[in-house]
C-alpha positions as CSV (number, residue, x, y, z in Angstrom):
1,X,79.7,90.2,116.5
2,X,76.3,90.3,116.7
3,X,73.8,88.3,118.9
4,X,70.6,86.6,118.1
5,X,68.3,85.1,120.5
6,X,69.6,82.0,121.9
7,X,72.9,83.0,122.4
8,X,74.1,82.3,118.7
9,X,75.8,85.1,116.5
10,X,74.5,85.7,112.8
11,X,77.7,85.3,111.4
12,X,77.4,81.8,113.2
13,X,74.7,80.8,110.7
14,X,76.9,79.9,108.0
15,X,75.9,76.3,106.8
16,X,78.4,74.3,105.3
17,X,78.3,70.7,103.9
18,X,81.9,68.4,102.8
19,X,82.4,68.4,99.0
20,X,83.1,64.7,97.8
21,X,85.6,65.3,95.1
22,X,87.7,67.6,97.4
23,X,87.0,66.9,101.0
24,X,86.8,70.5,101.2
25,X,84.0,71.9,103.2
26,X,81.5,74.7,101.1
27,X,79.1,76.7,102.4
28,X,75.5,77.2,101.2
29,X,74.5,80.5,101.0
30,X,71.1,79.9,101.0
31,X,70.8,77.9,103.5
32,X,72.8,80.4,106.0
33,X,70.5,83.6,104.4
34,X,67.5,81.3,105.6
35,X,69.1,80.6,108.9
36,X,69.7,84.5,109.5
37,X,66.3,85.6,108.3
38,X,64.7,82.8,111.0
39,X,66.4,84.2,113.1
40,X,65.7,87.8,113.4
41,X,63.1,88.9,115.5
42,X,60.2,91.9,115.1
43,X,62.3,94.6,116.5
44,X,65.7,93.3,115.4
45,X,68.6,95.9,115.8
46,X,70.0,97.8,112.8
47,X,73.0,96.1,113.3
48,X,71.5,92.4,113.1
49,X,69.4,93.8,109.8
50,X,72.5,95.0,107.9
51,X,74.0,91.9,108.1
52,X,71.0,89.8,106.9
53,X,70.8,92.6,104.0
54,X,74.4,92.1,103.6
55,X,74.0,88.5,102.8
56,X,70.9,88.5,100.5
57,X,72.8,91.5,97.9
58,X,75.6,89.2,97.2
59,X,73.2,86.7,96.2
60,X,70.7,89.0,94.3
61,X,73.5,90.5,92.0
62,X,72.4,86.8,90.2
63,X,68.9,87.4,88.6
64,X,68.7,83.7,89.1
65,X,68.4,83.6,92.7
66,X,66.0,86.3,93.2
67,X,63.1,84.1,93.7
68,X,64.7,82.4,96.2
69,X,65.5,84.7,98.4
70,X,62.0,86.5,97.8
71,X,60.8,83.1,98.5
72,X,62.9,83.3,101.9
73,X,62.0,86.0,103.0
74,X,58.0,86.1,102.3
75,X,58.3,82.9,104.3
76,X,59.2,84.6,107.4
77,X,56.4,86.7,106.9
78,X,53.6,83.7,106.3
79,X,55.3,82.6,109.9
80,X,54.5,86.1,112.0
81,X,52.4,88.9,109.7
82,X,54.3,91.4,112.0
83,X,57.6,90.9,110.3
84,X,56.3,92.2,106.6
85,X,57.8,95.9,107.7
86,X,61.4,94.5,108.5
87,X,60.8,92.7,105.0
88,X,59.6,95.5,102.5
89,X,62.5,97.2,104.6
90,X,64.9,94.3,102.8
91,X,63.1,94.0,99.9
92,X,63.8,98.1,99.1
93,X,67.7,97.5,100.0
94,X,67.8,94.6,97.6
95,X,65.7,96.8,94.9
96,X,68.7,98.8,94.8
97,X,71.3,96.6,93.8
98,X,73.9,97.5,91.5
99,X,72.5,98.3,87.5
100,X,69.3,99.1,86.6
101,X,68.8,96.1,84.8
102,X,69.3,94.1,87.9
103,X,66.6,96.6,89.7
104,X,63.7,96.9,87.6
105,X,64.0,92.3,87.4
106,X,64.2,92.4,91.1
107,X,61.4,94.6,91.3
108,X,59.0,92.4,88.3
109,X,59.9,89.4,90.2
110,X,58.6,90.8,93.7
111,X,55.3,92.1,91.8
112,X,54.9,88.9,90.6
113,X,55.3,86.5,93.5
114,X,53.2,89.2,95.2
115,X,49.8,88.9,92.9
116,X,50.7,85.8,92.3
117,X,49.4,85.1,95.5
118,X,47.1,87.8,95.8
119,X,45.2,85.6,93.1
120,X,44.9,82.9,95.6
121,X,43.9,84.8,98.4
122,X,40.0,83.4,98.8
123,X,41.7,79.6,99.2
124,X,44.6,80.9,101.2
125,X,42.0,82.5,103.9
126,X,40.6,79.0,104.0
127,X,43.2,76.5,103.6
128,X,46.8,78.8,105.1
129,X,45.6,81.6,107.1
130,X,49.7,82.2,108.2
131,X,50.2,82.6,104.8
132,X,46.7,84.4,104.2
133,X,48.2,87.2,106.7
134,X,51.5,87.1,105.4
135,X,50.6,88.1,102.2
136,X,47.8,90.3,103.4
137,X,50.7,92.3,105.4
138,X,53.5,91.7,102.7
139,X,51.6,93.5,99.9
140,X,50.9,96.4,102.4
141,X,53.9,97.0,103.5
142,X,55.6,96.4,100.2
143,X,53.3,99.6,98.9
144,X,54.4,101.7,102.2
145,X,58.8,101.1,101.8
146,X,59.4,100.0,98.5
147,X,60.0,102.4,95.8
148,X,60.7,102.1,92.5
149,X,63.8,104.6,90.6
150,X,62.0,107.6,90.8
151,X,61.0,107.2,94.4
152,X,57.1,106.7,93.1
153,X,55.6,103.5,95.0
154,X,54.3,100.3,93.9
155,X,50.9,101.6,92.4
156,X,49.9,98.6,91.0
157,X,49.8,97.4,94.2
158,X,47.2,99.8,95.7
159,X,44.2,98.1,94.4
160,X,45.3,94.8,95.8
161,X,46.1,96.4,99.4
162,X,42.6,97.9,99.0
163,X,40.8,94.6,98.6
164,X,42.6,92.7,100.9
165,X,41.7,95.2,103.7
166,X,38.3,95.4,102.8
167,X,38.1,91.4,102.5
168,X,39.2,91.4,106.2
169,X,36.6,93.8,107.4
170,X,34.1,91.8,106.7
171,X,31.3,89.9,108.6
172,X,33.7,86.7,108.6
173,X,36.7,88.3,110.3
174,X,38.7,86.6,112.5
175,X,40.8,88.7,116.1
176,X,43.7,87.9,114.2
177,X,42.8,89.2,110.8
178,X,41.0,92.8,112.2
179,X,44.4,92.9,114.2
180,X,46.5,92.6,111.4
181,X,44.4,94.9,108.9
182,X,44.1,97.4,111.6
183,X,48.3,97.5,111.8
184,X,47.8,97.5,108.4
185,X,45.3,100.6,107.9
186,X,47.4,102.5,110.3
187,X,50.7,102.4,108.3
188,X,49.0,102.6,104.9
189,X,46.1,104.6,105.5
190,X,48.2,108.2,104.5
191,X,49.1,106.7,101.0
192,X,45.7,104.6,100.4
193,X,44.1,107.9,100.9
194,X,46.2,109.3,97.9
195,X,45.4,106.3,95.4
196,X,41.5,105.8,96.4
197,X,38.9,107.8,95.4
198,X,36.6,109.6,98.0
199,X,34.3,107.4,98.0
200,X,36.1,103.8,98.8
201,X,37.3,106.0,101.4
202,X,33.9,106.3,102.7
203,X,33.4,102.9,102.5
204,X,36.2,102.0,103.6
205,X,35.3,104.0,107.0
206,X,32.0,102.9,107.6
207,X,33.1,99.8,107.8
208,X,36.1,100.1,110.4
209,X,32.8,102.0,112.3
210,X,30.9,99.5,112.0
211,X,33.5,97.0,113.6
212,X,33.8,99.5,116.1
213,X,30.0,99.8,117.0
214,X,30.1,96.1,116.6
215,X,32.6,95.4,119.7
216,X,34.6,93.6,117.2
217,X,38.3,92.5,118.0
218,X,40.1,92.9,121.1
219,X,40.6,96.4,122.7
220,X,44.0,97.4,121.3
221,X,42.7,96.7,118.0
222,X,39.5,99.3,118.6
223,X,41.7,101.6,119.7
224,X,43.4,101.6,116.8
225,X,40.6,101.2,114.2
226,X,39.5,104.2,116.1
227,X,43.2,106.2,115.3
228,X,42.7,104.9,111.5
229,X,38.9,107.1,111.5
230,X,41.1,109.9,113.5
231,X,43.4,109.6,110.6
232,X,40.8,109.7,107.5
233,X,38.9,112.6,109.2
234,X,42.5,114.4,109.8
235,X,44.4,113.6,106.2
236,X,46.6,111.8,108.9
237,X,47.7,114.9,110.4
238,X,47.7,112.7,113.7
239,X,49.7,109.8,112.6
240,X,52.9,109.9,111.0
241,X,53.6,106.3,110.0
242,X,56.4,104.5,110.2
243,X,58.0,104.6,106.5
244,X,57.5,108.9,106.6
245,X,60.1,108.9,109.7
């Protein structure tokens, strides 16, 4: 068995409510695949991760509750941006599933929640900024783990990544957004730098500078704005991110 935090088990998050024509009691699946994903934290063991993975291909198999579970687990993400890798990490499982059928509607359906809300992204920053960074992270991460059949990423999703990371270096900024987009930068920065031309690179650059010059953000996140120039200037021989281990 395997613990969670607050000394519950995943497989104890099974939710089950009393049919009324038998008496006998059924358990909601989605319900109990929320309950798991809630309960996983950042750095969750392989072991918790399988099981939640476990759970959402059974349900996935039916093209009818792909949303759903998309829906389940982006809303983990719009709770704590740092979770978007352990997503994209689910999401790539579940874009495997069993026929190809079933894989390239599970990966239209992701693309689609995904600039779907990348459409909404000015109101979001305003009116939902958990969401704003959830998305923000989701799409990034989403371009870094999931592939499609021929182990090409999600192009269409380069543009969107670019934007969004330029739309949080800007003048308006929040900590927590330049934290986020400087996670961001770092894990994406080696595959941006294959889908942009040289010079939204440049740009791209002079404006994590200027942030630096600027003071902007707390320390850890200069530090790492400064790794993300490191990385530019050295084709990211000095940062192997996460997804290339």
């Amino acid at each position: 068995m395997v613990g969670v935090p607050g000394g519950m088990l995943l497989s104890d998050y099974s939710v089950t409510s009393t049919s009324s024509s038998t008496g006998s009691a059924v358990t909601d699946p989605m319900e109990s695949l929320t309950n798991m994903v809630n309960s996983l934290s950042i750095d969750c063991p392989p072991t918790e991760l399988m099981i939640v993975k476990d759970s959402a291909k059974k349900l996935v198999i039916s093209p009818s509750n792909q949303d759903e579970v998309i829906s389940i687990v982006f809303k983990r993400c719009k709770q704590d941006w740092r979770f978007a890798a352990t997503a994209a990490g689910i999401f790539q499982d579940l874009a495997d599933i069993e026929t190809t059928e079933e894989q390239i509607k599970f990966r239209q359906r992701l693309l689609k929640v995904l600039q779907g809300d990348y459409t909404r992204r000015n109101a979001l920053r305003t009116e939902d900024h958990g969401h704003f960074l959830g998305l923000i992270s989701l799409l990034t991460q989403t371009l870094c783990y999931v592939r499609l059949k021929d182990g090409e990423p999600f192009k269409p999703l380069a543009e969107p990544v670019m934007e969004s990371i330029m739309m949080c270096l800007d003048n308006k900024a929040s900590n927590d957004e330049l934290e986020c987009v400087a996670q961001q930068l770092l894990d994406v920065g080696l595959l941006l730098s294959s889908m942009i031309d040289c010079a939204r690179q440049q740009r791209l650059r002079n404006n994590v500078k200027d942030l630096i010059a600027a003071g902007r953000g707390s320390v850890e996140t200069r530090r790492k704005f400064i790794s993300i120039i490191e990385g530019f200037a050295s084709n990211w021989d000095l940062h192997s991110p996460s997804y290339k281990k």
